[in-house]
Structures are given as structure tokens and as C-alpha cells.
C-alpha positions in Angstrom: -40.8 -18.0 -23.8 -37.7 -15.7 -24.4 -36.0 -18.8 -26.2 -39.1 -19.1 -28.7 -38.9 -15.3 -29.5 -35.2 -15.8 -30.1 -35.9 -18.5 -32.7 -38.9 -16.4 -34.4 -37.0 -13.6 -35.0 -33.6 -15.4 -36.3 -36.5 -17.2 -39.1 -37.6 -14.0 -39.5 -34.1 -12.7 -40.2 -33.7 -16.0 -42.3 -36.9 -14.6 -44.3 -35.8 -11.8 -45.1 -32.3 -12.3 -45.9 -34.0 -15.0 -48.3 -36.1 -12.4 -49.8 -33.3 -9.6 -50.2 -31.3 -12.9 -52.4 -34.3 -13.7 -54.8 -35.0 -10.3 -55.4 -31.4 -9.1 -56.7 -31.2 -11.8 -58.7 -34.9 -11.4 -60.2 -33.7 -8.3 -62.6 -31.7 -10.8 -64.5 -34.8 -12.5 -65.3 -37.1 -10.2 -65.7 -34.8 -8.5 -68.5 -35.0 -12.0 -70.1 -38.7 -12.0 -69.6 -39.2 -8.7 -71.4 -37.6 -9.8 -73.9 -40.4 -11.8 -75.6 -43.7 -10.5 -74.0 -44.5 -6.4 -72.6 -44.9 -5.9 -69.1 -48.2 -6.6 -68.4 -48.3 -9.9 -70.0 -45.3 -10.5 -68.3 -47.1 -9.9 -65.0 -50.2 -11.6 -65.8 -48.2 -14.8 -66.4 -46.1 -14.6 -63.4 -49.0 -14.2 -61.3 -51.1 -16.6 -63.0 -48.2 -19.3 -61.6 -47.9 -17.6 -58.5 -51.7 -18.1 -58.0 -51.4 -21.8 -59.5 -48.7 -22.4 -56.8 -51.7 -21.3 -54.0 -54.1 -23.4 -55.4 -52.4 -26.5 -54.8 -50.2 -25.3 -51.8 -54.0 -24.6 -50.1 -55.3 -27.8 -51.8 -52.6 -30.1 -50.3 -53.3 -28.6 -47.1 -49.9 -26.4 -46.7 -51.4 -23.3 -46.8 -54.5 -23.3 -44.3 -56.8 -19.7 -45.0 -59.8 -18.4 -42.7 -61.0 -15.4 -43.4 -64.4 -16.1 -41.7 -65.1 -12.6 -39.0 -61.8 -11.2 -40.8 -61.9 -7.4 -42.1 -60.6 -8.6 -45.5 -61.3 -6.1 -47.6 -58.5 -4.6 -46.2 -56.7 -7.3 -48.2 -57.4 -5.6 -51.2 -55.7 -2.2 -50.0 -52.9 -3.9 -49.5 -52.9 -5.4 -53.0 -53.9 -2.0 -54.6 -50.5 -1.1 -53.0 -48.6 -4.1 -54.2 -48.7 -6.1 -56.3 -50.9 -3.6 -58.2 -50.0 -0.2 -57.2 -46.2 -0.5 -57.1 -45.4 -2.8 -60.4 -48.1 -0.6 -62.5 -46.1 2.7 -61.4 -42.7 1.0 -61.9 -43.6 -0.7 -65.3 -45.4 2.9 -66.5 -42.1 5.3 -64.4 -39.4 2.9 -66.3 -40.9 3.9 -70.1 -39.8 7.8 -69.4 -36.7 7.0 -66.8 -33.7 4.9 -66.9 -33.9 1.9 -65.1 -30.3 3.4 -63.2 -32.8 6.6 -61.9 -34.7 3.6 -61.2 -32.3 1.9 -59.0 -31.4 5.1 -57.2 -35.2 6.1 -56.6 -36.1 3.1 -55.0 -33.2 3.1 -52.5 -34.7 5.4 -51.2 -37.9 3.6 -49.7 -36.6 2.4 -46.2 -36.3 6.2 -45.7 -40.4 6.4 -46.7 -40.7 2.9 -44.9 -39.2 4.4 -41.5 -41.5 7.4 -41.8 -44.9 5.7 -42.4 -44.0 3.2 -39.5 -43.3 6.0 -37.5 -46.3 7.5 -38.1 -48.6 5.0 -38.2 -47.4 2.4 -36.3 -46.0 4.6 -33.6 -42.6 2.8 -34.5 -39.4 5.0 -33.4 -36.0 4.4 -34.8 -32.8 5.6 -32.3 -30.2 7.9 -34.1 -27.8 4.8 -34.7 -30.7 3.2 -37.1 -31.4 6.9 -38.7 -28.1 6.9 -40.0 -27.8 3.1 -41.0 -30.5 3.5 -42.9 -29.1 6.2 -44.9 -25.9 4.7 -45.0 -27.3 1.9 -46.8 -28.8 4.4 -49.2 -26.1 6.5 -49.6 -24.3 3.0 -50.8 -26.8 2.3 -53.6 -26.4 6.2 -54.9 -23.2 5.6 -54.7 -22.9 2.7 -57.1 -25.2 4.0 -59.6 -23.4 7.3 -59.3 -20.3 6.1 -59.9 -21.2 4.4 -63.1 -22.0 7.2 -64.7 -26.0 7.6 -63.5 -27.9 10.2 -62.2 -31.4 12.1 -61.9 -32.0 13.9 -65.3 -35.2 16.6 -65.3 -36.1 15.6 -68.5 -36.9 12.9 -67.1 -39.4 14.0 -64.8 -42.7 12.4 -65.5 -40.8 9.2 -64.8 -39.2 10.0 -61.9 -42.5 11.4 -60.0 -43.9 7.6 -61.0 -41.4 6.0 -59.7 -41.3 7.9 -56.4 -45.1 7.0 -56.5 -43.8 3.6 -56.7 -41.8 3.7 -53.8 -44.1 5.2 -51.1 -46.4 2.0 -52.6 -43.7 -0.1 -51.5 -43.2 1.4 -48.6 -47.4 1.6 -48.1 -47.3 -1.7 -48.0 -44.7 -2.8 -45.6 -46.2 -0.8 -43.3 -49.7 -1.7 -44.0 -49.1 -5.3 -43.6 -47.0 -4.5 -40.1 -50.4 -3.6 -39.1 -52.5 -6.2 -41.0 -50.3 -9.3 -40.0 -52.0 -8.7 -36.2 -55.2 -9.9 -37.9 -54.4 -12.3 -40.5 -52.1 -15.0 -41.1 -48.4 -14.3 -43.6 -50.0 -17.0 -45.5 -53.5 -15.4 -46.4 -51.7 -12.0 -46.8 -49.6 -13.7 -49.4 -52.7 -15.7 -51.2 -54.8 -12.9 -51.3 -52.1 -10.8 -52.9 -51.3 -13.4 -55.3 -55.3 -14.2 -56.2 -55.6 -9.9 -56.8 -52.7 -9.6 -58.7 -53.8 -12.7 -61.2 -57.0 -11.4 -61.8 -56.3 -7.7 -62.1 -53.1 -8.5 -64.3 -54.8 -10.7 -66.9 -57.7 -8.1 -66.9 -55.3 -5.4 -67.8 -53.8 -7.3 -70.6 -57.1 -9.0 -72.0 -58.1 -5.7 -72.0 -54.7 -4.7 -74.4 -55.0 -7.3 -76.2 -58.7 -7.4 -77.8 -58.2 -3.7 -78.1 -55.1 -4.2 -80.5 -56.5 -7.5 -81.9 -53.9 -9.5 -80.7 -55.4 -12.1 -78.3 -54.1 -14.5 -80.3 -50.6 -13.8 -79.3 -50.6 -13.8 -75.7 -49.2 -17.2 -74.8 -46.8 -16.9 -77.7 -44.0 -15.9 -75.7 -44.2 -19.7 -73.7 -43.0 -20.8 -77.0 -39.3 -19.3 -75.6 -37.5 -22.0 -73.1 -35.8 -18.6 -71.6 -39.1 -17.2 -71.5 -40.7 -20.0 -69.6 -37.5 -20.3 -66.9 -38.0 -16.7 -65.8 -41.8 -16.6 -65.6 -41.0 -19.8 -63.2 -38.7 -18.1 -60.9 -40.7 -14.3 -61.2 -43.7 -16.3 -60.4 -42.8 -18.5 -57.6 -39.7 -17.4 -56.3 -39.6 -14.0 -57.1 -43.5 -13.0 -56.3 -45.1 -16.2 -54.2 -42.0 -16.7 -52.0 -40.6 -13.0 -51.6 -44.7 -11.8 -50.8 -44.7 -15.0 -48.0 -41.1 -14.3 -46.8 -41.6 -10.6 -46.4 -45.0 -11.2 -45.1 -43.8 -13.6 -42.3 -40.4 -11.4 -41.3 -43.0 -8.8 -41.1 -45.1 -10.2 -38.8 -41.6 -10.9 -36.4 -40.0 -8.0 -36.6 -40.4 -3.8 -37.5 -41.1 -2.1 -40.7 -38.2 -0.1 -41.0 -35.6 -3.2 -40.3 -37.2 -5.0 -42.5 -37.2 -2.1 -45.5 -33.5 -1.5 -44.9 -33.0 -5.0 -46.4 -34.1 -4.3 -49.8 -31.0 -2.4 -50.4 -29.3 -5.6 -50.0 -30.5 -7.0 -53.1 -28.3 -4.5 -54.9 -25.0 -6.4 -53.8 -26.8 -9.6 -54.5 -27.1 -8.3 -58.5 -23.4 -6.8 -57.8 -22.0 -10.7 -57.3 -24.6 -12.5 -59.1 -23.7 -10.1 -62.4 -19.9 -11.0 -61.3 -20.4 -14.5 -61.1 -23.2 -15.3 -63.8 -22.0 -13.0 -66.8 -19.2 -11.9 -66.1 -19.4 -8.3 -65.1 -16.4 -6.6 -63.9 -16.7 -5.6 -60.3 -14.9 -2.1 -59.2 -14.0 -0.5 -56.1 -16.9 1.5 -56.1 -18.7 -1.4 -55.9 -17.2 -2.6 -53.2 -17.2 0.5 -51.2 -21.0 0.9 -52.1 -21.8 -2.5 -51.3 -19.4 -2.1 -48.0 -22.0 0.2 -47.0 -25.1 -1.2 -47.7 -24.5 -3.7 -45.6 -23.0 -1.5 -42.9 -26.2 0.1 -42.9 -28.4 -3.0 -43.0 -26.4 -4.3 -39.9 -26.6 -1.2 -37.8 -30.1 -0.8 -38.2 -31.0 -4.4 -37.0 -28.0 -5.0 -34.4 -29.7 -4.7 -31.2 -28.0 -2.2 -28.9 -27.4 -2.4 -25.3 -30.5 -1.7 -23.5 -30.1 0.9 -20.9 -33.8 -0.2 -19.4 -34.9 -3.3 -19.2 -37.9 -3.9 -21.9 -37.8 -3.8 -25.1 -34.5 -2.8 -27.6 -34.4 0.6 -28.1 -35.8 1.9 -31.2 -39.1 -0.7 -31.5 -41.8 1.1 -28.6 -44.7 -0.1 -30.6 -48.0 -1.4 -28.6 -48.3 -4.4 -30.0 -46.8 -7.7 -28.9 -44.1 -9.8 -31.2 -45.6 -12.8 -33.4 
């Protein structure tokens, strides 16, 4: 028994870590993608593929969903928070803030993650974790700092959506800590997926007959780098980050599994270094030092001085 929750939570570590790698490298392509279409087609495209993906993945028999005697419409609070929630207040924050105040702002969500989980899931964190966790924040300010970024109060309609943003993101984790005792990662992830299509190509139908431009939504597939991106944002970057996240969640706490987000600014760090050339500084590399200080020491177990659980996880519920 020990043994098996062992292996479940180094998959679930696996997961994440997968997550945290996809997601640093999905502002490359989402820069691409915005290129040739505005963000809401953007995200009705890449969620139209993600939802394509969950068709045939529940077709073939890979992904098996019962939501007979389920509460699922809590499923759709947890898509109001994402996909729906958080991309609408990021895509709406990012057209009156920087995409740099961006970056900084949303470092900041294992911080809101740690707090809702405490709350609400009667998750604690020890002091040790406290400070990793803002160690690995203080690391992302510190990059984006260092470059010559920072919080302007012009910009403040844009910075109150993106905090917005964040406490969705946060929302979420936290939501589907709690939901994942119900359902399965795999009907989290489809319903999200199935919301997020529908909403997203409402949104933009919407946009579109309004301006008299229907006839130009599916123009931008006419771009090869167009089409690559909307196939890694829509299965990689949404299907497989949503079922990844989802299943870690189900393993292991909110506020380890937050911390991991910040990773995905080292993984933009050495993909911009090794993709296109960027020059890498020692702020960089102190920053990203950091991060993944932080991101150890909140999930290194410490020595237990009692003999249940790992200090810092004292929730009710059992492990997945």
C-alpha cells in the first residue's frame, strides 16, 4: 500500500513537472498564434482541437466519463474559473498592461493558491514551505525586474484584471483539489475542454456577425505557423496541461502543486536561449536559481517528528 502511494505521487510529480514544461514554452506559440487571428478566435480554435482530441480519446475508449449520480454542475464553476474566467481576464488585463506586469502578477498565484487551500481545504503549509513559496516568487520578480519591468499605476485597470486572473487560477486549483474526490482527472479535463469550446466560439460568433466578418474566421488556418501553434495550444498546451494538472491534483496538495507554475518561467528562460537565441544573464540565473529553490523546498518532505502524515498536508481527506 505505502509502495503504490509512493509510485502515485512520483507520476503525480511526473505530471506536473510535464505541465510546468509545456506551459513555458506555450508563450512562444501563442505570440505566433496572435499573430494572424485576436484572442478569442485564437481560443475558440484551440479549444475546438482540444475538444476534437476528447471526442475521439472518449470514442476509442481512452478516456472513460460517468457522470451518472455526479454533482456536475459543479463542473461548470470550475470552467467559469478556467478556462473561462482566467484566459477572459488575462486576454482583457494584457490590452491595458504589459505582458512583463503580466509575468510578475501571476507569480504571485501560489501565494493566493496557499491561501484558498488553507481556507478551504483546511490545507496548512509549515514555515519552510511559506518561505519556498515566496522564494520562488521573489525569483520571477526578480527576473522581470531586472530587465527593466515593473508595476506602472497607469496601468491600473490592467493590473486589477490580471490579479482577477490570478485568484481564477488559483480558484481553480483549489476547487478541483476538492472536486477530484468526486470525479475522475479525466472528466474534469473533458468537461473543461467541452465548456471552453462552446463558450469560446460563442464569444467570437458573436464578434464576428457583429463586425460582419464571419467570413474571415478560419482565415488564419491559411498560415502553416498558425496551424502549428493552435496544435500544440490546443492539445498540449490546454488538453494535456488541464489532464496533467488535474491528475497531480488529485495525488498531491494545492499549494505544491501552484508553486510549480513558476517553473515554467525557467523553462521560457532556456527555451528562449536555446530556440532564438536570447541571451541569458546572471540575473537569470540567480532568478531561476530561486525558483527552483523554492519549488524544491516546498515539496521536499521534511522529517516527520510524528508519525502520520508529512508536516504541512493535515487535510481530512485520504490520497488518490
Amino acid at each position: 500500500m505505502q509502495s503504490q502511494l509512493q509510485r502515485g505521487r512520483f507520476y503525480a510529480y511526473l505530471a506536473v513537472l510535464v505541465y510546468a514544461f509545456i506551459l513555458g514554452l506555450s508563450f512562444m506559440f501563442t505570440k505566433v498564434a496572435l499573430m494572424y487571428a485576436d484572442p478569442i478566435d485564437t481560443l475558440a480554435l484551440r479549444f475546438t482541437l482540444s475538444f476534437a482530441a476528447i471526442v475521439i480519446l472518449v470514442a476509442t475508449g481512452v478516456f472513460r466519463i460517468s457522470l451518472k449520480g455526479k454533482p456536475w454542475p459543479r463542473l461548470l464553476l470550475l470552467a467559469f474559473m478556467y478556462p473561462l474566467g482566467f484566459f477572459t481576464l488575462q486576454t482583457f488585463g494584457l490590452q491595458h498592461a504589459s505582458s512583463a506586469e503580466g509575468g510578475i502578477i501571476f507569480a504571485v498565484t501560489p501565494i493566493l493558491t496557499a491561501l484558498l487551500a488553507g481556507i478551504f481545504l483546511k490545507e496548512s503549509t509549515t514555515l519552510r514551505q511559506k518561505l519556498s513559496i515566496l522564494l520562488s516568487v521573489f525569483g520571477v520578480v526578480l527576473i522581470f525586474v531586472m530587465q527593466g519591468s515593473g508595476i506602472e499605476l497607469a496601468n491600473a485597470a490592467g493590473i486589477l484584471l490580471l490579479i482577477l486572473s490570478c485568484l481564477a487560477s488559483a480558484g481553480y486549483v483549489v476547487l478541483s483539489r476538492f472536486l477530484l474526490r468526486t470525479f475522475t482527472p479525466t472528466e474534469v479535463t473533458s468537461s473543461m475542454m467541452a465548456i471552453g469550446c462552446v463558450t469560446f466560439w460563442a464569444v467570437s460568433l458573436v464578434g464576428h456577425a457583429a463586425d460582419g466578418t464571419m467570413n474571415q474566421i478560419f482565415a488564419p488556418l491559411a498560415h502553416t505557423d498558425f496551424v502549428w501553434s493552435i496544435v500544440y495550444l490546443g492539445i498540449l498546451a490546454s488538453l494535456v496541461t488541464a489532464f496533467s494538472s488535474s491528475y497531480a491534483l488529485s495525488r498531491l496538495e494545492a499549494s505544491k502543486i501552484s508553486v510549480f507554475s513558476n517553473l515554467s518561467t525557467v523553462i521560457s528562460i532556456a527555451a528562449g536561449a536555446l530556440m532564438l537565441g536570447e541571451t541569458v544573464t546572471i540575473y537569470h540565473l540567480i532568478g531561476s536559481a530561486l525558483i527552483i529553490a523554492g519549488v524544491i523546498g516546498t515539496n521536499v518532505k521534511q522529517k516527520a517528528k510524528q508519525g502520520g502524515n508529512a508536516p504541512g498536508y493535515r487535510t481530512k481527506q485520504a490520497e488518490g
